[in-house]
C-alpha positions in Angstrom: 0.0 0.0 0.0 1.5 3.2 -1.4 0.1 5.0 1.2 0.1 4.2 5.1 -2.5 5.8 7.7 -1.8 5.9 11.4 -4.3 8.2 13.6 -2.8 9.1 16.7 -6.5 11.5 17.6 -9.4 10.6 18.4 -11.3 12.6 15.6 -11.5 11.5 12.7 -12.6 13.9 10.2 -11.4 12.2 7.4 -11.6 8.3 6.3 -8.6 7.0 5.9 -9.5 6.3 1.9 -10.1 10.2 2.0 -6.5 10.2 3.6 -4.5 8.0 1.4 -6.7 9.8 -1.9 -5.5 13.4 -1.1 -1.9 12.3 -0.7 -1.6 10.4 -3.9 -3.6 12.8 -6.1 -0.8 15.5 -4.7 1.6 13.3 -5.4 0.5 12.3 -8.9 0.4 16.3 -9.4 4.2 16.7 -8.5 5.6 13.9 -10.6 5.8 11.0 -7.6 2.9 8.9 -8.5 2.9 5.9 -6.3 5.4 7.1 -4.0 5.2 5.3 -0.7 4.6 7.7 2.3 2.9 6.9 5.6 0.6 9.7 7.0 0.4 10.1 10.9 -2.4 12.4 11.7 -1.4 13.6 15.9 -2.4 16.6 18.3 -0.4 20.1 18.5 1.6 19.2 21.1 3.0 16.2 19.0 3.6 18.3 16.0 4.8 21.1 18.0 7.8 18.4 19.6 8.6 17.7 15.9 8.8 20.9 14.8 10.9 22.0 17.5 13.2 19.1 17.5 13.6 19.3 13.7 13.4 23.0 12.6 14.1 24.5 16.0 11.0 26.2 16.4 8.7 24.5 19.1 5.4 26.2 17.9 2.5 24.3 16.4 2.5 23.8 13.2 -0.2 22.0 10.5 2.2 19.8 8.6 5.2 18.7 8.3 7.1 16.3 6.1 10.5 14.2 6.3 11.7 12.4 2.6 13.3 9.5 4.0 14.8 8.9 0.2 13.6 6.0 -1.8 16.3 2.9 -1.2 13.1 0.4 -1.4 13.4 -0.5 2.7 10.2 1.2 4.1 8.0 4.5 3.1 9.9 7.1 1.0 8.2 10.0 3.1 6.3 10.3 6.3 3.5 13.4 6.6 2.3 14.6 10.4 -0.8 16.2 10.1 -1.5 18.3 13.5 -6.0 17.2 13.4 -6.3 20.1 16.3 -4.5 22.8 13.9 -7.0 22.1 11.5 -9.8 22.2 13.9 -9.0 25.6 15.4 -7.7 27.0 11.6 -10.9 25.9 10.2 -13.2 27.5 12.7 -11.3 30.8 13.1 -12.0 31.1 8.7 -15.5 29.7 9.2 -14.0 26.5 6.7 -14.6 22.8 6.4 -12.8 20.8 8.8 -12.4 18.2 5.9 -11.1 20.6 3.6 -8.6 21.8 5.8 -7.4 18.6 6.9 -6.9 17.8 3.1 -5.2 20.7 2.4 -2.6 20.1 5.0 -2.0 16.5 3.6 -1.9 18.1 -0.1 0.6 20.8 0.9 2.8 17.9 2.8 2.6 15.7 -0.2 3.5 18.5 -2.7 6.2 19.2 -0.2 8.1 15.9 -0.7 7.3 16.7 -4.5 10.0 20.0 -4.7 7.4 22.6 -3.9 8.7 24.8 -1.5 6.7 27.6 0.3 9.1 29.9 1.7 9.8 32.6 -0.7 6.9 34.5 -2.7 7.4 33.0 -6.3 7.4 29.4 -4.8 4.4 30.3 -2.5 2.1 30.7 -5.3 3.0 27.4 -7.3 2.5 25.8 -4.0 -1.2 27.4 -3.7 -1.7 26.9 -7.3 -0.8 22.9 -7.1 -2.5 22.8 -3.9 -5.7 24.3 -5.3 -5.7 22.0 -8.6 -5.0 18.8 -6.2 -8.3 19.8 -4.3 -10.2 20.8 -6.7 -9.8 18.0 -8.8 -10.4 15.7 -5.0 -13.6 17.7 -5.3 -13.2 20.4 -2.6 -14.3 23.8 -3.0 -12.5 26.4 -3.6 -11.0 28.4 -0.6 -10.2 32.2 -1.6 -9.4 33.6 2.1 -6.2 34.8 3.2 -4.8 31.2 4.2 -1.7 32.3 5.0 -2.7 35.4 7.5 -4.5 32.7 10.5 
């Protein structure tokens, strides 16, 4: 299975279908079709432990994703999805939970694709792959200011 779902919540707004759809249609998009990546969807304080052991920076966080390179022994990439960063995003912009929670697996996935989101030009081919992947997973289009919560 391409595509490995561990939930380490207990909501579960997404199936775990839903899960593994939204991280192979972004990967499909960036040129990694069948890529093998497990998915752990945890709490903020998880994420924010990650973050701050990896990056330095012991904030929450929605995503974050480790390519473990592809030498055929286990996943190629691992996503952590923070579920309570998309429940308190998604209610703060009055957006679906679901939505949100796809996003952040979308914007992982892309991630272990080569798109990067820290300078201006790459933002918005991350937002523009980001809305393509979703739309075409059937979400609706978001338009607020994402990046401003």
């Amino acid at each position: 299975m391409p595509v490995g779902v561990t939930w380490c919540v207990e909501a579960r707004p997404l199936t775990d279908d839903a899960v593994a759809a939204a991280v192979e249609a972004a990967l499909a998009h960036g040129g990694r079709a069948g890529l093998e990546v497990d998915v752990v969807l945890v709490d903020d304080p998880t994420l924010a432990e990650l973050h701050g052991r990896f990056l330095g920076d012991p904030t929450p966080t929605d995503v974050m994703s480790f390519d473990l390179g592809d030498d055929g022994v286990g996943p190629a990439g691992e996503l952590y999805v923070s579920v309570d960063r998309a429940v308190a995003v998604s209610s703060a912009r009055g957006s679906a939970l679901t939505r949100e929670v796809a996003l952040y697996l979308v914007h992982g996935a892309l991630h272990l694709c080569g798109f990067d989101d820290h300078e201006d030009g790459d933002r918005a081919a991350m937002r523009d792959a980001e809305r393509a992947v979703l739309a075409g997973l059937g979400y609706a289009d978001d338009v607020g200011a994402h990046d401003l919560v």
